[in-house]
C-alpha positions in Angstrom: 70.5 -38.0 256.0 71.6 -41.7 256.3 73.6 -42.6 253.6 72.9 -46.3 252.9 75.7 -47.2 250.4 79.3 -45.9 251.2 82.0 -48.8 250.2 85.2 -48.1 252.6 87.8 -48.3 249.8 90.6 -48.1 252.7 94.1 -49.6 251.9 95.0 -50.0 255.5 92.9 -50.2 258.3 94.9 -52.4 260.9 95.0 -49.9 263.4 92.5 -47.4 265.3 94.6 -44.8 264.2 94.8 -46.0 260.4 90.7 -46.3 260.6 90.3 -42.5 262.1 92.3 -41.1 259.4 89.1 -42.4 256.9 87.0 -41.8 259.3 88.2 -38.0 260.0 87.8 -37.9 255.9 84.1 -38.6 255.9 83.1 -37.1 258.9 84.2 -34.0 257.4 82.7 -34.5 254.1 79.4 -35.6 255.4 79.1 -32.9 257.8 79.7 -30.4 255.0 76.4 -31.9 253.1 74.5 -32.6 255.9 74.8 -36.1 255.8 74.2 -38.1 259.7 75.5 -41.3 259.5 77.5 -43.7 256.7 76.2 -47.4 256.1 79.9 -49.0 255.6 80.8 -51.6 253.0 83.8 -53.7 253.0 85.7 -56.2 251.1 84.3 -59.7 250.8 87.7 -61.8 250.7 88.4 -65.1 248.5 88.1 -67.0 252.2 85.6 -67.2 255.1 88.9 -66.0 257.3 89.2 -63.3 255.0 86.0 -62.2 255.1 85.3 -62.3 259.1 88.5 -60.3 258.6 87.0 -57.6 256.6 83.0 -57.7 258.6 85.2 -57.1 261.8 87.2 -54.0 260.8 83.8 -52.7 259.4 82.5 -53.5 262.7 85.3 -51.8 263.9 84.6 -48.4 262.4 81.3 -48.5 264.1 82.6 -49.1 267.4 85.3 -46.6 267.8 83.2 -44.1 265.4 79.3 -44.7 266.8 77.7 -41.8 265.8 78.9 -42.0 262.4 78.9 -45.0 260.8 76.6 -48.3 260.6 78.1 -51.4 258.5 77.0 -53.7 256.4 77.8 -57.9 256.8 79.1 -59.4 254.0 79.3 -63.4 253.0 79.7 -65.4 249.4 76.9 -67.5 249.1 79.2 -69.9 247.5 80.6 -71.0 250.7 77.2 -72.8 252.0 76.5 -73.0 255.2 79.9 -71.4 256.5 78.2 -68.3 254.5 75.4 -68.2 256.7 77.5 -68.8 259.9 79.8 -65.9 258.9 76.5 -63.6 258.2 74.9 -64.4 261.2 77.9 -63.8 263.3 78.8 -60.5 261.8 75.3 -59.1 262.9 74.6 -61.0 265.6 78.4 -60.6 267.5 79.5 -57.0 264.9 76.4 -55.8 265.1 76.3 -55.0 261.7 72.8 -54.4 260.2 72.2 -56.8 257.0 73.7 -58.1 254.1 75.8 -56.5 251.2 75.3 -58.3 248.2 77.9 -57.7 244.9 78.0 -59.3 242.1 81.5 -58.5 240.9 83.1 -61.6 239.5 86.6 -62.0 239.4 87.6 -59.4 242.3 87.3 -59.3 246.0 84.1 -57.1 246.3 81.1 -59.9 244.7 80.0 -63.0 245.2 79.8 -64.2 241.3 76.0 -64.7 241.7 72.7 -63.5 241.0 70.4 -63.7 244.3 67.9 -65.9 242.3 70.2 -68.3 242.8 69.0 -71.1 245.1 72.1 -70.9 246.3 71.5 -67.5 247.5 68.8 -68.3 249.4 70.1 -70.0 252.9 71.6 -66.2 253.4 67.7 -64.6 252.9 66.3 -66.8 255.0 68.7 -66.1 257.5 68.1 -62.3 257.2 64.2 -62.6 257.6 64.6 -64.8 260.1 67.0 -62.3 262.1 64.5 -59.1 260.8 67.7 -57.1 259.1 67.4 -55.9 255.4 69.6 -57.3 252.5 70.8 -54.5 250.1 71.5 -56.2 246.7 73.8 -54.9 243.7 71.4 -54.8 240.6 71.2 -53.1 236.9 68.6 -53.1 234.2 71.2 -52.9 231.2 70.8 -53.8 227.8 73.2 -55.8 225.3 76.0 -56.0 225.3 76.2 -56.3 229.6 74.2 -59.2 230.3 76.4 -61.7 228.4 79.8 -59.6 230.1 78.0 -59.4 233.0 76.1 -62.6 233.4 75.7 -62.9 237.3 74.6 -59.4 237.5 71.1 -59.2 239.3 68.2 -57.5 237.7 65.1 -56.6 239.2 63.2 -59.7 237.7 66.4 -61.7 240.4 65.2 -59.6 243.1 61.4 -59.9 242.4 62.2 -63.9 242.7 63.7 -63.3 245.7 61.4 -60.6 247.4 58.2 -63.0 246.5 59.6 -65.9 248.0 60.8 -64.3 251.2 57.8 -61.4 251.7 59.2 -60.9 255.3 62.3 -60.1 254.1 63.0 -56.5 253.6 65.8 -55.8 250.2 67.0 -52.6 249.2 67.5 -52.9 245.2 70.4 -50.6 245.2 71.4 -47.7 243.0 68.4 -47.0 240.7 70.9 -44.2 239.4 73.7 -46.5 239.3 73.4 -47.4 234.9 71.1 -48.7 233.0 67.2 -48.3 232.5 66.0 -46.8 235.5 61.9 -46.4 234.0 62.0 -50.4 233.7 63.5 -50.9 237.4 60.6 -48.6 239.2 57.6 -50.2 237.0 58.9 -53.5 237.6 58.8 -53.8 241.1 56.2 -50.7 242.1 53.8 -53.6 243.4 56.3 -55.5 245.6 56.2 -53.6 249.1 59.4 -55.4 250.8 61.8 -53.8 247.9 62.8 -50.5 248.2 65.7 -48.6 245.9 68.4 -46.5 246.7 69.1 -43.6 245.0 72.5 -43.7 244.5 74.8 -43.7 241.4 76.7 -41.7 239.1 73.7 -41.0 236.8 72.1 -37.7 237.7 68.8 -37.5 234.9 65.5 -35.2 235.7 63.0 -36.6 236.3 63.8 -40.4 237.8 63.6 -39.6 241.3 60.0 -38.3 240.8 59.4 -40.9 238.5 59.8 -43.5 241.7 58.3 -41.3 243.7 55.1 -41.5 241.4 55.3 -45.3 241.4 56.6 -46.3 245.1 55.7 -43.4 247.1 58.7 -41.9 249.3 58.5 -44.2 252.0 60.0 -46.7 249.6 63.3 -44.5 247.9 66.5 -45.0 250.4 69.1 -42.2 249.9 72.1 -43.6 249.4 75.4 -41.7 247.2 77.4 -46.0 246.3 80.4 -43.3 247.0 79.4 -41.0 244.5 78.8 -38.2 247.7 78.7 -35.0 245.8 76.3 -35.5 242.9 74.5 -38.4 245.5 73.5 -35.4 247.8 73.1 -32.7 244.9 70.6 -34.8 243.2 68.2 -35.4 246.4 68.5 -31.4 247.1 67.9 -30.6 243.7 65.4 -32.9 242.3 61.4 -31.7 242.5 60.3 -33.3 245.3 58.7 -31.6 248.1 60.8 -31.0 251.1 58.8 -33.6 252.9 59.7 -36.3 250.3 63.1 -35.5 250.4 63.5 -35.8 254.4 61.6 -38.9 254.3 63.8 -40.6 251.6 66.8 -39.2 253.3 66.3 -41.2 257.0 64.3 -43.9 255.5 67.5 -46.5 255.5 67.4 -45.3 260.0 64.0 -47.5 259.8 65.1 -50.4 257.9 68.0 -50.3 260.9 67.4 -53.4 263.4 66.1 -52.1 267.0 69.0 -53.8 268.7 71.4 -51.7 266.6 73.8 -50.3 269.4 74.0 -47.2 268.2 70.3 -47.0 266.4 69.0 -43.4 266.8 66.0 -42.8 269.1 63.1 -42.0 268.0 62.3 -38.9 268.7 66.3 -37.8 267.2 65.2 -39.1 263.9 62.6 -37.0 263.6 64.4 -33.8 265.3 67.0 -34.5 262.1 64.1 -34.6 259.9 63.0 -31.5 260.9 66.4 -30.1 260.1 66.6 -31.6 256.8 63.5 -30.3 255.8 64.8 -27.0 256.2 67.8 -27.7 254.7 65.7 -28.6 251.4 63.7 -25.5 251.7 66.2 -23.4 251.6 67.6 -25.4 248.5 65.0 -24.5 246.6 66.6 -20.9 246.4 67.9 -20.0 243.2 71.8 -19.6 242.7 72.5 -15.8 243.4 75.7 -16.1 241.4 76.0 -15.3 237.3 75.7 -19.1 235.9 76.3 -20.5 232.0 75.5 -23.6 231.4 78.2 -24.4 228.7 76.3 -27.7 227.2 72.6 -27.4 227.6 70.0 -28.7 224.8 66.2 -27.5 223.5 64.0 -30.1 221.7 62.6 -33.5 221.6 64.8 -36.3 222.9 63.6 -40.1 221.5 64.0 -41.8 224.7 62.4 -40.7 227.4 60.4 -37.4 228.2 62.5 -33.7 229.1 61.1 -30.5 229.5 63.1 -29.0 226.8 61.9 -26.5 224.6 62.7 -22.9 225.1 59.8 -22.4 227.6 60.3 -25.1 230.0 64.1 -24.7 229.6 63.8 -20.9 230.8 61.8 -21.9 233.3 64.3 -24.8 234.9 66.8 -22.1 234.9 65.0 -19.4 236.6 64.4 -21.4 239.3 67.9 -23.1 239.8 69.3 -19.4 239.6 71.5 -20.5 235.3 71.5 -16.7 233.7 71.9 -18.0 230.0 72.9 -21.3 228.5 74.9 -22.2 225.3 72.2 -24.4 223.9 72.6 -27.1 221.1 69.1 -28.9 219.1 68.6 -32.5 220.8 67.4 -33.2 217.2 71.0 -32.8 216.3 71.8 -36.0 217.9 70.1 -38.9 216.0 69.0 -36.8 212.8 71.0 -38.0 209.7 71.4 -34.5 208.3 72.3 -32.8 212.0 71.7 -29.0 209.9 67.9 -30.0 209.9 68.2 -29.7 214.0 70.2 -26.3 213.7 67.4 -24.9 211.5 64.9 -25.7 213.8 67.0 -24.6 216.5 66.8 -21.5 215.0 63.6 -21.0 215.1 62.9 -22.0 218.1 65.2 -19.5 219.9 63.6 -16.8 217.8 66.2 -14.2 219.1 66.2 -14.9 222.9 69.0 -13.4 224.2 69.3 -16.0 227.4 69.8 -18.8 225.2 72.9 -19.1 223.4 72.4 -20.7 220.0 75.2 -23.3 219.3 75.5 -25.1 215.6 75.9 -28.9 215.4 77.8 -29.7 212.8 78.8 -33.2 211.5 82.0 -32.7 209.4 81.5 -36.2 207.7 78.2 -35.1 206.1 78.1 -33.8 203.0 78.2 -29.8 202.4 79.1 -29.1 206.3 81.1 -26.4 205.2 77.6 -24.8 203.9 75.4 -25.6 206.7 78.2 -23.6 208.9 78.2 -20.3 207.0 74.5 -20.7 207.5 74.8 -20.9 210.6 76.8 -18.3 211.8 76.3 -15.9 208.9 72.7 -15.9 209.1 71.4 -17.3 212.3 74.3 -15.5 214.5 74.6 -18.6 215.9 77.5 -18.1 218.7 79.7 -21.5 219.0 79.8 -25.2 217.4 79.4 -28.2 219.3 81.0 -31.8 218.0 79.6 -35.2 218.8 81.6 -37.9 217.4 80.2 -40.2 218.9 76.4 -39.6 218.1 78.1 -38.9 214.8 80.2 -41.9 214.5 83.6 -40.7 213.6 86.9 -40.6 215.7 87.7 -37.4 217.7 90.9 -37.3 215.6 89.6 -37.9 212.3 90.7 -35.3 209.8 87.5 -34.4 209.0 87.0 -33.1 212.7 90.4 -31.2 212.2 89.0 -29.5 209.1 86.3 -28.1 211.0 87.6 -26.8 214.2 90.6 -24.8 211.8 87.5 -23.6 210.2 85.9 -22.5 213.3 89.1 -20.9 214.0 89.2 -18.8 211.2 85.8 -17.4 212.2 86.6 -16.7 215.8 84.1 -19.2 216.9 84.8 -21.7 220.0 84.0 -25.5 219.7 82.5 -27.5 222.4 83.4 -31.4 222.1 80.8 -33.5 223.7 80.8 -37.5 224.2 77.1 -38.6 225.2 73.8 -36.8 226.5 73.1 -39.8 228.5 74.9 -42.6 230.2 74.7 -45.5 227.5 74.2 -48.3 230.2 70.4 -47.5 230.0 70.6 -46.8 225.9 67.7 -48.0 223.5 69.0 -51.6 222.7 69.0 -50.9 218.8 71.3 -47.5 219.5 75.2 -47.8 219.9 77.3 -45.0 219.9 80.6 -45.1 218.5 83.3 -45.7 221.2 80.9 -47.1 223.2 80.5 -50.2 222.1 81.1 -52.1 225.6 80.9 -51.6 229.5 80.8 -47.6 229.0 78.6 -45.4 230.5 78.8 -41.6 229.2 82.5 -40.2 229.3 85.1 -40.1 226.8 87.3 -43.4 227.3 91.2 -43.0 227.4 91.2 -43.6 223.9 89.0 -41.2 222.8 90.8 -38.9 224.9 94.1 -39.6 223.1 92.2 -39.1 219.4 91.3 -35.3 221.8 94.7 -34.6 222.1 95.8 -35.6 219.2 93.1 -33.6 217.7 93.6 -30.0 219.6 97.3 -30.6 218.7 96.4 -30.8 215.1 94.3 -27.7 215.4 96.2 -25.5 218.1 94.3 -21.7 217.2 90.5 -23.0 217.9 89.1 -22.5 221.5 87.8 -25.5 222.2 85.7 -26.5 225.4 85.9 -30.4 226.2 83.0 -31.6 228.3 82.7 -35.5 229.4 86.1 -35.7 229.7 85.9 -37.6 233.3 89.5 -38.4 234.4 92.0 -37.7 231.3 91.0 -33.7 231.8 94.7 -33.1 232.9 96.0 -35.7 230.6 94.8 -33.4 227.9 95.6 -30.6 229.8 99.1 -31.2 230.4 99.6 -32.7 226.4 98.4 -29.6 225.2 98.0 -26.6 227.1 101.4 -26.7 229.3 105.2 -26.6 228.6 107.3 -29.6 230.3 110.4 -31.5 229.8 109.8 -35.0 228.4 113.1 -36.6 229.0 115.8 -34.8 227.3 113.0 -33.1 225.0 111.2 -30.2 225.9 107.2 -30.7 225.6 106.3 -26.6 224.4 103.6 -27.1 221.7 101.0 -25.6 223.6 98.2 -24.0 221.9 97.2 -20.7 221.5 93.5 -21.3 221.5 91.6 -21.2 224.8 91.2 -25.2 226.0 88.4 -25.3 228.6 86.6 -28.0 230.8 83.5 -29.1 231.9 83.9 -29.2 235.2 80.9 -31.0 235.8 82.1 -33.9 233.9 85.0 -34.5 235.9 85.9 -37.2 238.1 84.7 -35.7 241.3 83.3 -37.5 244.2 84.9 -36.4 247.1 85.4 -32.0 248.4 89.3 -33.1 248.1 89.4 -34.5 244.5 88.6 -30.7 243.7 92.2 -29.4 244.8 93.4 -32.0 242.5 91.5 -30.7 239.4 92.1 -27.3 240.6 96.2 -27.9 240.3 96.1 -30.3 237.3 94.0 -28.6 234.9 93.9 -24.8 236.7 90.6 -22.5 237.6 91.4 -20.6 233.9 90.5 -23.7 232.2 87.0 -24.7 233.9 83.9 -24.2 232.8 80.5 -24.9 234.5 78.0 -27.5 232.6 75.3 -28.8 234.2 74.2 -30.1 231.0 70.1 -28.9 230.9 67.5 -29.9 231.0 68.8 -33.5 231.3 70.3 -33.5 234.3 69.7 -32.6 237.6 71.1 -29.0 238.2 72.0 -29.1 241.8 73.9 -32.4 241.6 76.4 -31.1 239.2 76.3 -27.1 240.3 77.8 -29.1 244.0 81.1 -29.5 242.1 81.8 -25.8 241.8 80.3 -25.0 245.0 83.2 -27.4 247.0 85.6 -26.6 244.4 88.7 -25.3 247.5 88.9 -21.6 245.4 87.5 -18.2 246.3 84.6 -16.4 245.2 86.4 -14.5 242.4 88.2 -18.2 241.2 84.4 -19.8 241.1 82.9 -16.8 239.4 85.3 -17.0 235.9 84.2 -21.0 236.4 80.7 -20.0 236.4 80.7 -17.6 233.6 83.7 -15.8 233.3 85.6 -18.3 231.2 83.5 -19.1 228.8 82.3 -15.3 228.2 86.1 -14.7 227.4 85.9 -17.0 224.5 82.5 -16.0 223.1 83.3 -12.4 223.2 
């Protein structure tokens, strides 16, 4: 696979030395997930000196490390004609193979400007004109972004700028990357010199096909933006053939320039294909291990199609190899009186013993208290699940406290969940509270404080926090472990089981896993791919590279959360 869109993020590299040390990092990484070569992305710089600066130690890591990385050029088109000298030196000296385009005001990484931008344009003609691709930051996002973002590109920038330069070849980069991906693939599914890249944090079913449907594989790039374990879990996992998938994964090695030193022959690309496409075969195996997916949903969802009533859901897990799931109504979410979704829940499930029923219960709506004996008492359902958010109240509110003492008393565990989807792409009329600006679909620091402050208040309930992103040990730490604060000793820990999607947490990189693994411990993880709305593989990746045994990955899996359901 060729990744397309890797930013180097490296605090020093003055030295070959300083350069192996990231380049020993990725090499590993990307030979763990099959991945061939990395397509580099600097710094811009505020200067043209700084910027030849930073296109010449990305050149660097091509030269000393040939068979792993290509590099992108980068240039502010805000400099003029010194922009386009700078550009066509990087390629033409670096050998670098296109442009990097970023939007990113106010920081060293973007330019400040959308590429419909006349000013933009001296740097596309001087890409057709030298036959290498352009690879252009873009989003699709609704209010509020465009007015904080206003430079951002959309695709209707890079339609303006494909149409007027047909020879040149731009790669709209990561369709997964926020925002609405549906709009992105219509909009341009008729304009053969764009291609997307696949890369981003957002891992939904069913968008990777959907482009597939409109732009044919030749046209989807892989690429991970540095996201490289959900970036490679969601090309193995989504349901494409294993064809599609090889040809997406080397299509950024034909978009290459032939004079690249180090472009791959031919007849190699097509040995790797080969390769892949086994690889991807033997993907499509179901997970032998015992899985539970601790925060999966059945029913209809308003904004975009899923496969998720109990049929199709059953059917997603048999063949990704997930035993049973704890699963919640989707109805739940946007229905004032969120007992109407468990009802139907209910009935839906009609007694099957693979899917978990969980209760969704709004403690800020009237006669909750009710609609929980209901549903324990009478529909056996197994846990509650809390959306503040969708719910629009503060993790800490008191009402939220009432309910989890409550589900203490009855022995039953709570999960505490922040969004279903990321809320760059929302419907433009639907905002959740707490994320009411540049959020996408974890809980903010904030909202993790009102958490902690929360299982504090209630220390007996066991309690599983999903979207909890990077503030997992925060919480951790605040209220699962004793520790001396100063003169004071921090011992309120709770007695109640506090577990974590691990899914959810802020996991890119094979080594961020050792980190999770000491701050927040292998006792308190849970697995939580979140079905049938996300793609299974690229969040099951987490636990496979998690750096514990067999025996640590298999309470993660199922063992964890059994103990609190029992």
């Amino acid at each position: 696979m060729i990744d397309s869109h890797f930013h180097l993020w490296t605090e020093d590299n003055s030295t070959p030395e300083k350069r192996a040390e990231r380049a020993s990092q990725v090499r590993e990484m990307a030979e763990t997930m099959g991945v061939d070569r990395i397509c580099l992305i600097g710094d811009l710089g505020e200067t043209v000196e700084e910027c030849r600066r930073n296109n010449e130690i990305v050149a660097s890591y091509v030269e000393e490390h040939p068979d792993l990385f290509y590099g992108w050029a980068r240039a502010n088109p805000r400099w003029g004609d010194d922009a386009v000298a700078e550009f066509e030196r990087a390629v033409e000296e670096d050998g670098l193979v296109g442009l990097k385009n970023h939007f990113g005001p106010g920081d060293i990484c973007g330019s400040d400007m959308k590429v419909s931008n006349p000013q933009f344009f001296p740097l596309a003609e001087a890409a057709a004109e030298m036959g290498v691709p352009i690879i252009v930051h873009v989003g699709q996002r609704e209010e509020p972004y465009p007015e904080e973002y206003p430079t951002e590109s959309y695709t209707e920038d890079v339609m303006e700028l494909a149409t007027r330069y047909p020879d040149l070849q731009i790669i709209a980069a990561h369709i997964a990357g926020g925002g609405d991906w549906e709009y992105r693939i219509k909009n341009i599914q008729h304009q053969e010199n764009v291609y997307l890249d696949v890369s981003g944090s957002v891992t939904d079913t069913g968008m990777l096909e959907m482009a597939v449907d409109y732009l044919g594989a030749d046209r989807l790039v892989f690429g991970t933006d540095t996201w490289f374990l959900p970036g490679v879990g969601k090309l193995l996992g989504c349901d494409l053939t294993p064809d599609q998938k090889a040809t997406v994964a080397y299509n950024m090695e034909d978009l290459v320039p032939d004079d690249a030193a180090n472009k791959l022959p031919e007849t190699e690309v097509d040995r790797r294909r080969k390769e892949i496409r086994e690889r991807f075969e033997r993907a499509e195996e179901p997970v032998a291990d015992t899985v539970v997916d601790a925060n999966a949903f059945v029913g209809q969802f308003p904004f975009r199609p899923v496969d998720a009533d109990p049929d199709d859901l059953l059917a997603t897990m048999d063949e990704k190899g997930v035993d049973r799931a704890l699963v919640s109504a989707a109805e739940s979410l946007f229905y004032r009186n969120s007992h109407a979704g468990n009802r139907e829940l209910h009935e839906r499930l009609d007694g099957n013993e693979r899917l978990i029923p969980v209760a969704t219960i709004d403690p800020t709506y009237p006669a909750w208290e009710e609609d929980l004996d209901e549903c324990i008492d009478e529909f056996d359902m197994r846990a509650v699940k809390m959306l503040p958010a969708h719910h629009d109240y503060d993790p800490d509110a008191p009402e939220a406290k009432e309910l989890l003492d409550a589900c203490a008393e009855r022995d039953v565990p709570v999960v505490v969940a922040a969004s279903i989807e990321d809320q760059r792409q929302r419907h433009p009329r639907v905002v959740l509270n707490g994320f009411e600006g540049m959020r996408s679909k974890y809980f903010s620091d904030d909202q993790a404080d009102a958490i902690i402050d929360l299982l504090q208040a209630s220390p007996d309930a066991d309690v599983v926090v999903a979207d909890a992103w990077d503030n997992a040990a925060r919480i951790a730490r605040e209220t699962t472990q004793s520790y001396p604060d100063g003169v004071h000793l921090h011992n309120a820990v709770r007695d109640g089981e506090t577990l974590f999607v691990l899914d959810d947490l802020y996991m890119f990189f094979p080594h961020q896993g050792a980190e999770i693994v000491d701050d927040v411990g292998v006792d308190n993880l849970v697995c939580g791919p979140k079905l049938p709305f996300r793609i299974f593989d690229a969040h099951y990746v987490h636990v496979e590279q998690l750096p514990v045994d067999d025996e640590a990955k298999d309470r993660i899996r199922h063992g964890n959360l059994a103990s609190i359901l029992e």
